[in-house]
TIKOLBA-182843 format. One line per 4 residues: number of its first residue (from 1); their letters; for each residue x, y, z of C-alpha. Coordinates in steps of 0.1 Angstrom, whole numbers, padded with zeros to 4 digits, always signed. Example, Ala and Ser with C-alpha at 12.3 -4.5 7.8 and 13.67 -1.06 7.14 Angstrom:
REM residues 2
1	AS	+0123 -0045 +0078 | +0137 -0011 +0071
END
This chain:
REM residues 218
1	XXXX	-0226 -0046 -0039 | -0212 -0069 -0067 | -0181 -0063 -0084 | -0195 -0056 -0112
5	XXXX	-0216 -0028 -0100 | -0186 -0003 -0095 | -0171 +0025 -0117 | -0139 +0024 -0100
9	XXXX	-0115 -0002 -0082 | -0083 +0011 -0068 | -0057 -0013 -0053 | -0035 -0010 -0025
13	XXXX	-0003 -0025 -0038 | +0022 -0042 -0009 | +0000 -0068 +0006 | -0022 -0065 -0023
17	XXXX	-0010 -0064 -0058 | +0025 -0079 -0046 | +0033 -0097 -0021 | +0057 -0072 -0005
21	XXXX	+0051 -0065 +0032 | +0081 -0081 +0043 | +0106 -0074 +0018 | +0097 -0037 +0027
25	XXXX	+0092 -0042 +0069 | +0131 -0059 +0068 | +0142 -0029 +0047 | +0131 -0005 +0076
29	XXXX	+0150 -0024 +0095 | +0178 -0029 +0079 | +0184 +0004 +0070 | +0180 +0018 +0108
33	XXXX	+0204 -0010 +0120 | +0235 +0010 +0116 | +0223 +0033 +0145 | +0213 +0001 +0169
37	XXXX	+0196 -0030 +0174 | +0174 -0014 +0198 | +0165 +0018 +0170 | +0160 -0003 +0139
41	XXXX	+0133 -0031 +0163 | +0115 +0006 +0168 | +0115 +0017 +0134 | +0099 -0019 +0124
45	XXXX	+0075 -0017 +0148 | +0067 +0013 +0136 | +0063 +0007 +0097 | +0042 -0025 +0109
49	XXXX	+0015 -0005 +0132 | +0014 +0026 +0100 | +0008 +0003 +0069 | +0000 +0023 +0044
53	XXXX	+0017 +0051 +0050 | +0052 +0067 +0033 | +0086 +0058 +0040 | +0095 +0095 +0039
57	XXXX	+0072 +0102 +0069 | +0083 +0071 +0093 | +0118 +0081 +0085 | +0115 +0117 +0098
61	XXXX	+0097 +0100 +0130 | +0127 +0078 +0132 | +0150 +0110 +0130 | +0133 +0132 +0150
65	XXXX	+0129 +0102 +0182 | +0162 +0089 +0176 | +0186 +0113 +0164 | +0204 +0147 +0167
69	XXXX	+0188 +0174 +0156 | +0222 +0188 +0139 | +0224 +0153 +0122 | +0192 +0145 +0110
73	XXXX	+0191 +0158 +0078 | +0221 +0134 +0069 | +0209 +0105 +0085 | +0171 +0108 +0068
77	XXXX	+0192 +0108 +0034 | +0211 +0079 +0046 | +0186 +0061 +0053 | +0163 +0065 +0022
81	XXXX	+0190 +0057 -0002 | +0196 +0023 +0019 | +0162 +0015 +0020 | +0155 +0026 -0016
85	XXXX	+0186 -0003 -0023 | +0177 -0029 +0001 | +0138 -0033 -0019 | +0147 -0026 -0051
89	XXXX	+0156 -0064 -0054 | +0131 -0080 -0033 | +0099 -0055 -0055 | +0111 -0075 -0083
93	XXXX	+0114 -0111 -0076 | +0080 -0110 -0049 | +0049 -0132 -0059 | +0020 -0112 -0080
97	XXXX	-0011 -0119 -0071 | -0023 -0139 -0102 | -0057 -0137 -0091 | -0062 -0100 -0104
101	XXXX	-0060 -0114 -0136 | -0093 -0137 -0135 | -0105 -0099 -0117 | -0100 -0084 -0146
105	XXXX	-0115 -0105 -0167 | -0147 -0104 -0143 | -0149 -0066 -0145 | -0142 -0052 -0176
109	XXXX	-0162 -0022 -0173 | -0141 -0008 -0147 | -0115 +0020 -0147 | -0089 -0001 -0118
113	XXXX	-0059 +0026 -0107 | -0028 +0020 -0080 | -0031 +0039 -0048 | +0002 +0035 -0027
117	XXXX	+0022 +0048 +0000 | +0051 +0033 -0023 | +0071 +0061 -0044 | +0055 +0068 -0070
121	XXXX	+0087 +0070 -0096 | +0094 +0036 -0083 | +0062 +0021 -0086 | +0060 +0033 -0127
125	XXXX	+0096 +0017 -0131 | +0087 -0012 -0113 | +0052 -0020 -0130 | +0067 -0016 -0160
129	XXXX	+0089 -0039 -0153 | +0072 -0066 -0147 | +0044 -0062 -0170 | +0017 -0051 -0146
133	XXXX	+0012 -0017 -0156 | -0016 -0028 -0187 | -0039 -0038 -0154 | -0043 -0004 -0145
137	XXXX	-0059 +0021 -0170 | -0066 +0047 -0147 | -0030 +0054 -0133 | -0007 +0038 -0106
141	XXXX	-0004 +0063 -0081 | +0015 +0070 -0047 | +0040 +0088 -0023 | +0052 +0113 -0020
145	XXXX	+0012 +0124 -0023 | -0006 +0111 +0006 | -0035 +0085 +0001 | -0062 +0113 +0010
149	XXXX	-0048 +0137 -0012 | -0044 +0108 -0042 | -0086 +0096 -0036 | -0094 +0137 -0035
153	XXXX	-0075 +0147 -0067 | -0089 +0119 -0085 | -0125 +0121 -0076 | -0120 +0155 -0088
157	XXXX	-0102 +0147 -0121 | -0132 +0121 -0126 | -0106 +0095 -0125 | -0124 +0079 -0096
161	XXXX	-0160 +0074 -0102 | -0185 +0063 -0077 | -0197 +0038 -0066 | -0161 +0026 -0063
165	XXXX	-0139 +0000 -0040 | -0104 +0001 -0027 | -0088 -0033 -0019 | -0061 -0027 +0011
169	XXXX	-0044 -0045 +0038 | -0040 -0017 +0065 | -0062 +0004 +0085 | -0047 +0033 +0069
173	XXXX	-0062 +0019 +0037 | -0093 +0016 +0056 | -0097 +0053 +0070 | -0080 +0067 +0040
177	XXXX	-0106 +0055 +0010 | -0138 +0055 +0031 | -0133 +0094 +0039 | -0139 +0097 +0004
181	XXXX	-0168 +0081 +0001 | -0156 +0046 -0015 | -0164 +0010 -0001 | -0132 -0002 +0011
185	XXXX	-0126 -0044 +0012 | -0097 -0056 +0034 | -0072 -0086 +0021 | -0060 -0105 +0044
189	XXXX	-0037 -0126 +0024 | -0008 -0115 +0029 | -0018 -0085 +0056 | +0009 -0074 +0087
193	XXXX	-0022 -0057 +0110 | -0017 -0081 +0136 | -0052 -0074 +0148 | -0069 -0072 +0116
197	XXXX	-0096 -0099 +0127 | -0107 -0076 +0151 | -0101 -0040 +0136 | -0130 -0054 +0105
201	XXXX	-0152 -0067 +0132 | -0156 -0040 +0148 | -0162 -0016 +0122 | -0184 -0043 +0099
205	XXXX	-0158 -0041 +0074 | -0157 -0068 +0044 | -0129 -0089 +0045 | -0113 -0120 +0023
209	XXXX	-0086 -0142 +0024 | -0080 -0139 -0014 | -0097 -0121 -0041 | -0110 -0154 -0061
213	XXXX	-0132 -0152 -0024 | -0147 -0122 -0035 | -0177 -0127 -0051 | -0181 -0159 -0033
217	XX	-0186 -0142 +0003 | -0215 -0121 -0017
END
């Protein structure tokens, strides 16, 4: 299907929109050094293999493997408010992907919409920031509301119309939007899925290297 043919084209943003990955994969880590070398290589490793998924729910892993049960509760606060500190910084000086801007232009008829496993509050701050927030018409969304429960309550508000496309980086992304019934395109720019090459293969998945590849590959 061209680009032009859907309603609806929700992004994915670290990986995607900005390039973020790392800035937030050395925040885990960072914020989990305190309690070990050995602890804060796990909780990388673990961010890296969930892409997609919320800081609040690899933290409570981390706690729960790692950590006391009488002292979790303080450590998971710990650790939030260092991580929240440790990417405020790098979310504002990463590269944007200029080429959503010649996508925009190329699909004007589309309602385009944010869905993240970034916090939300910080996501509206941040795109504000920086000027991004006009892109999206249809809402920047994220944690702590799953990505399921983001695709189901918009479908249901209307705000995602089919035939509609998510561009992600993670096989979360993949599973997530294609439950819902949307095509789902994987970026591979600036992707951590180590295995991505394989992971599209085998399920036949569309993949690019940039978004100006897009309607190229069609």
């Amino acid at each position: 299907m061209k680009l032009s043919d859907y309603s609806t084209i929700a992004f994915d943003c670290d990986g995607v929109i900005l390039n973020s990955n790392k800035v937030k994969t050395r925040a885990f880590y960072t914020a989990a050094l305190p309690y070990g070398e050995e602890c804060a290589i796990a909780l990388e490793s673990y961010h890296t293999s969930n892409g997609g998924i919320s800081r609040y729910k690899k933290f409570n892993w981390f706690v729960n493997t790692f950590i006391d049960a009488e002292k979790r509760e303080e450590v998971y606060e710990s650790l939030l408010k260092s991580y929240e500190s440790a990417v405020k910084e790098g979310l504002a000086t990463c590269d944007f992907n200029e080429d959503l801007l010649l996508l925009k232009e190329k699909t004007p008829n589309a309602n385009w919409l944010v869905v993240s496993g970034g916090a939300q509050k910080e996501l509206h701050q941040l795109f504000k920031d920086r000027n991004l927030d006009c892109l999206f018409e249809g809402g920047i969304f994220g944690s702590p509301d799953s990505k399921e429960t983001i695709f189901s309550r918009e479908i249901e508000r209307d705000n995602i119309k089919l035939p509609a496309l998510f561009i992600g980086d993670s096989k979360y992304d993949f599973t997530s939007s294609t439950k819902f019934g949307l095509d789902f395109l994987f970026l591979s720019q600036w992707s951590e899925v180590i295995d991505w090459a394989e992971f599209c293969a085998a399920r036949e998945i569309f993949h690019v290297p940039s978004l100006l590849q897009i309607e190229k590959s069609q």
